[in-house]
N, C-alpha and C positions, 0 to 999 in steps of 0.2 A: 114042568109044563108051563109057568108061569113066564118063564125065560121066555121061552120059542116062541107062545102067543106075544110076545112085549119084541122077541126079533122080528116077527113074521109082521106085524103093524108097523115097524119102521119102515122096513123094506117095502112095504105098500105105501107109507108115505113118501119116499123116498121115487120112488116110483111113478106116482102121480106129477108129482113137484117137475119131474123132466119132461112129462108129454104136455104139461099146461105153458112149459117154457116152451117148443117146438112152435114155427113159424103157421103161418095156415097158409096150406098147399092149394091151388100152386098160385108160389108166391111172384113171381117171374112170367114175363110174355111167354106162350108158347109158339115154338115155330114151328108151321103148318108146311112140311116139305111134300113138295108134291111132283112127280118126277116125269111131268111129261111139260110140254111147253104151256105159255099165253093165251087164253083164248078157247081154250079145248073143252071137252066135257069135262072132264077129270080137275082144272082147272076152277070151273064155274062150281063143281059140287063142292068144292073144296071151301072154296070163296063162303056158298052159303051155310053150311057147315060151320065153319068160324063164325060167322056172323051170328048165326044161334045159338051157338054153346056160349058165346063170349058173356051173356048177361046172367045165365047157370053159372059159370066158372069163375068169373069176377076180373079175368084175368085178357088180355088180347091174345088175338090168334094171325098172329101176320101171315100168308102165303108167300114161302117161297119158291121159284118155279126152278127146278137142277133138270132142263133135259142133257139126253143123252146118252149114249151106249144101253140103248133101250130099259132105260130105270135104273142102271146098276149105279150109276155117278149120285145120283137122288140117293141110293141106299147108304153109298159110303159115307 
C-alpha cells in the first residue's frame, strides 16, 4: 500500500511539473476571419469585438476580410 501511495505522489508530481512548463494560452495573435467584405456590418462588429477582447486576452485580434463564394473561401 505504501508503494502505490509513493507511485501515485510521483505521478502527480510528475504531472504538475508539465502543466506549469505549458505556455499561457493564447500565446499567438489571433486571426479574426471574417468572410464577408470592408466596411460592412459584420466587418465593424468584428473590428469592435477584437478591440475588447484584446486587453481580456492579452493577445492581438487582427481582422481579416476573405470575401467570396458567399463565406465559403472565409471557411476554407
Amino acid at each position: 500500500m505504501r508503494r502505490l501511495g509513493a507511485l501515485a505522489s510521483l505521478l502527480l508530481v510528475a504531472a504538475a511539473a508539465v502543466a506549469v512548463a505549458q505556455e499561457k494560452y493564447p500565446s499567438r495573435p489571433i486571426d479574426f476571419i471574417v468572410t464577408w467584405g470592408t466596411g460592412g456590418g459584420a466587418d465593424g462588429m468584428a473590428r469592435e469585438i477584437g478591440a475588447l477582447a484584446q486587453p481580456i486576452l492579452g493577445v492581438a485580434l487582427p481582422v481579416s476580410n476573405v470575401p467570396g463564394a458567399s463565406g465559403n473561401t472565409g471557411l476554407a
